[in-house]
RORO-688752 format. One record per residue: residue number from 1; residue in one letter; chain; x, y, z of N, C-alpha, C in turn. Coordinates in pm, whole numbers, plus 50000, padded with zeros to 5 digits. Layout:
[NUM 'A' 'A' [X Y Z] [X Y Z] [X Y Z]]
...
//
This chain:
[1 'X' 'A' [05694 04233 50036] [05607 04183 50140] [05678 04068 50211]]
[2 'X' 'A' [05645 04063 50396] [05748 03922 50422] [05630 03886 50518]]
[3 'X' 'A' [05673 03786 50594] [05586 03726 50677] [05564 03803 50768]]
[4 'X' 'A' [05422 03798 50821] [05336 03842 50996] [05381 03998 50956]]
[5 'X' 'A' [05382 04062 50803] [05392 04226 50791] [05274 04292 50872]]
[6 'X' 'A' [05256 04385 50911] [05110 04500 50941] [05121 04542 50828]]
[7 'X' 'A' [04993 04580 50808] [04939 04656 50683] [04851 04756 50737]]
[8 'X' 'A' [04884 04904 50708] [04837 05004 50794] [04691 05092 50754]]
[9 'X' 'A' [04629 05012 50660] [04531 05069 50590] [04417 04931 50547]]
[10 'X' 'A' [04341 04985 50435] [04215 04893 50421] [04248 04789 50265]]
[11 'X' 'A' [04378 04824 50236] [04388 04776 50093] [04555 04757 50096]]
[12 'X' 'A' [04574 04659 50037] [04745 04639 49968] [04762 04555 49826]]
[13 'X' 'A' [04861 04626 49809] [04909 04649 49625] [05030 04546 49652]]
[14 'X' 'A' [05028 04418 49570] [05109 04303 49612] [05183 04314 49446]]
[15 'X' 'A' [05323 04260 49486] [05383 04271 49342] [05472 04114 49360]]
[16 'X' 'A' [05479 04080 49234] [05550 03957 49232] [05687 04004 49115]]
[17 'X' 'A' [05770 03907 49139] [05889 03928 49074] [05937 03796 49076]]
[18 'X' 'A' [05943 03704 48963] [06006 03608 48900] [06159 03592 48807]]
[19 'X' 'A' [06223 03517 48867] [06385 03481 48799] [06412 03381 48825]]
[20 'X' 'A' [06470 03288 48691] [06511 03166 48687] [06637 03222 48641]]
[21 'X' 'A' [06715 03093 48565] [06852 03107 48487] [06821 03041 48410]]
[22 'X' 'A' [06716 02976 48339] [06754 02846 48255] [06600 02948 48175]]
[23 'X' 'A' [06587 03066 48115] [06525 03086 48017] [06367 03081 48025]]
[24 'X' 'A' [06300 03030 48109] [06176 02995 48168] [06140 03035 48175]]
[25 'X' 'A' [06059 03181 48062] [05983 03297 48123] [05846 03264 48211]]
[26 'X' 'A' [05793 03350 48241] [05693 03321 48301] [05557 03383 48209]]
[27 'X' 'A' [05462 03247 48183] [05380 03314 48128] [05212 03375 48156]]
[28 'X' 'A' [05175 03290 48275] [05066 03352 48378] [05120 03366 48506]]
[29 'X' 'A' [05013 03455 48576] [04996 03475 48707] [04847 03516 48838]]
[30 'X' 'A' [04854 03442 48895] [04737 03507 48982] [04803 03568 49146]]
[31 'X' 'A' [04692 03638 49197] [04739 03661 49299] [04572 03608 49378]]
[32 'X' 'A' [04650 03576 49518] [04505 03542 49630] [04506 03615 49751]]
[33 'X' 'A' [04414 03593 49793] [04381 03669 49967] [04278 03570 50013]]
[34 'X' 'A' [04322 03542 50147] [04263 03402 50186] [04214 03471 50350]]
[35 'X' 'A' [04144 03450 50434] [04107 03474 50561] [04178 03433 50645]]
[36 'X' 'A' [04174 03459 50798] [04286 03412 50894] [04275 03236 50890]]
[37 'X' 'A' [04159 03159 50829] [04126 03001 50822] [04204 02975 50731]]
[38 'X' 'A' [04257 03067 50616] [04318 03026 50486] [04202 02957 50390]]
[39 'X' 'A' [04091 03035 50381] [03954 03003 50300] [03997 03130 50227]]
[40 'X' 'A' [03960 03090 50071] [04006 03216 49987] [03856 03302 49964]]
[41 'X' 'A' [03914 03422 50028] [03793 03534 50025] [03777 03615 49842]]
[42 'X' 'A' [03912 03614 49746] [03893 03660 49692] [04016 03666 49582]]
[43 'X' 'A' [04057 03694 49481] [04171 03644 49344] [04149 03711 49257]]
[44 'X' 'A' [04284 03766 49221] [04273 03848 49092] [04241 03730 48972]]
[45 'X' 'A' [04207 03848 48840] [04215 03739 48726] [04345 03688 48671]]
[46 'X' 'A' [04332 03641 48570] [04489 03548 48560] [04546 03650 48495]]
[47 'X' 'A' [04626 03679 48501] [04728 03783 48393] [04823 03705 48296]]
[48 'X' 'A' [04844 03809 48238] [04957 03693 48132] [05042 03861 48077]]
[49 'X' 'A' [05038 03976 48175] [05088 04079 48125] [05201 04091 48218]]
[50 'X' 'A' [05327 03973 48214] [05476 03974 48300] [05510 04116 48322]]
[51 'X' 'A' [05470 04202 48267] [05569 04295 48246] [05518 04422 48375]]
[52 'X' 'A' [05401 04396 48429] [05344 04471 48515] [05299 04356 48646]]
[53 'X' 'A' [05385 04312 48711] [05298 04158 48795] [05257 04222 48917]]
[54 'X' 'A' [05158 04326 48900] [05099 04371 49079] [04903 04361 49052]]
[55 'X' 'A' [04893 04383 49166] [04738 04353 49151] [04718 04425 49347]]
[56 'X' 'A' [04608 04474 49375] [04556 04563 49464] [04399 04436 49490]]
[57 'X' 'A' [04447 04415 49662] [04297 04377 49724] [04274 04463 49776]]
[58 'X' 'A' [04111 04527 49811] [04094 04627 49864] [03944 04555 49986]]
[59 'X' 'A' [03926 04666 50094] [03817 04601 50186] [03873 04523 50265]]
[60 'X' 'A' [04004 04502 50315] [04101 04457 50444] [03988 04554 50572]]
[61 'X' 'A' [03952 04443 50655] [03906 04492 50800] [04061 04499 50892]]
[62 'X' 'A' [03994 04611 50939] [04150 04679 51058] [04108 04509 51205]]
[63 'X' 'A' [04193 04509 51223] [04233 04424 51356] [04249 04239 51288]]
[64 'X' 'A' [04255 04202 51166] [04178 04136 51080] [04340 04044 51058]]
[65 'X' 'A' [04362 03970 51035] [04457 03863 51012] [04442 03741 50869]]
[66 'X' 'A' [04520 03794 50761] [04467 03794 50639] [04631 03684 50580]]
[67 'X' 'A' [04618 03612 50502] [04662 03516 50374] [04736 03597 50275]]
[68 'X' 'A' [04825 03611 50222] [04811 03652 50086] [04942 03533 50016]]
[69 'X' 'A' [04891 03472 49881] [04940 03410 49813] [04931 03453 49604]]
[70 'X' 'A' [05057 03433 49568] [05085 03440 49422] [05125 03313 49388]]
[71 'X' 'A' [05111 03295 49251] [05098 03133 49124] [05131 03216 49029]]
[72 'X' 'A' [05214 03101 48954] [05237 03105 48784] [05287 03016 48742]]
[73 'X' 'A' [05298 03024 48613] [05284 02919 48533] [05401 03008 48444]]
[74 'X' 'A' [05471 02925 48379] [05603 02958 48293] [05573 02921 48154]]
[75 'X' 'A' [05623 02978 48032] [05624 02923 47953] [05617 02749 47911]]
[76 'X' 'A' [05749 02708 47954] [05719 02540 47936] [05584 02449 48062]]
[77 'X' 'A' [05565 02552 48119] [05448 02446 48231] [05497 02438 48291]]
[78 'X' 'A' [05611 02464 48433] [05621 02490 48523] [05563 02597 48609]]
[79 'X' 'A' [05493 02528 48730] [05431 02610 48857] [05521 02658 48943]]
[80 'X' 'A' [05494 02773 48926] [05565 02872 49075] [05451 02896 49177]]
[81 'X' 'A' [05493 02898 49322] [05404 02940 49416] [05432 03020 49540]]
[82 'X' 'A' [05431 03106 49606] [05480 03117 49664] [05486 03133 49846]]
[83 'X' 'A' [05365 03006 49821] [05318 02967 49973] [05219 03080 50024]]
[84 'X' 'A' [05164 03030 50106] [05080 03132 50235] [05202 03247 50312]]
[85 'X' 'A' [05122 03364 50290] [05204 03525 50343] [05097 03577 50422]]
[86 'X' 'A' [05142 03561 50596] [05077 03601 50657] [05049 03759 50683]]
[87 'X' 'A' [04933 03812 50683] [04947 03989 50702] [04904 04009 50802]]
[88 'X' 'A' [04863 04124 50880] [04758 04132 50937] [04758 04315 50973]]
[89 'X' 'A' [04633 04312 50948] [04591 04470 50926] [04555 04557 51083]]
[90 'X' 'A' [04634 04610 51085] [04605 04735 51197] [04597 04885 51128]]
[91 'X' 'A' [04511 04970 51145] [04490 05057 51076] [04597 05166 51191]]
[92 'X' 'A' [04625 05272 51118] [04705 05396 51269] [04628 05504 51267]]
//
């Protein structure tokens, strides 16, 4: 996923992928979807299953200009984030 993507349907399947060098696994994660205000409409639950890091929002309105943001937390307590990801949904 990169910035100002179209998303051509009513739902997207977001995947995260984490790498350090210094051993730091990662041990939670959430994912968000926030409105074109950046007010969060809605968040997966926290996972702690690294080994699968995707999660599906579904109910995207077509013409609609949407947020999407991922968090985690690492083994020792370090936060990952990976900022506001602008989408915006046009259906074809």
């Amino acid at each position: 996923l990169v910035d100002k993507q179209i998303v051509a349907n009513s739902s997207i399947t977001l995947s995260m992928k984490y790498e350090q060098s210094d051993w730091d696994d990662l041990k939670s994660f959430q994912f968000f979807l926030y409105n074109s205000s950046k007010t969060l409409i809605a968040k997966s639950p926290v996972s702690y299953d690294t080994t699968n890091m995707t999660y599906t929002f579904k109910g995207l309105e077509d013409s609609n200009k949407y947020y999407v943001r991922a968090t985690g937390t690492s083994i020792r307590g370090l936060d990952c984030d990976t900022g506001y990801i602008n989408i915006t949904v046009s259906y074809l």
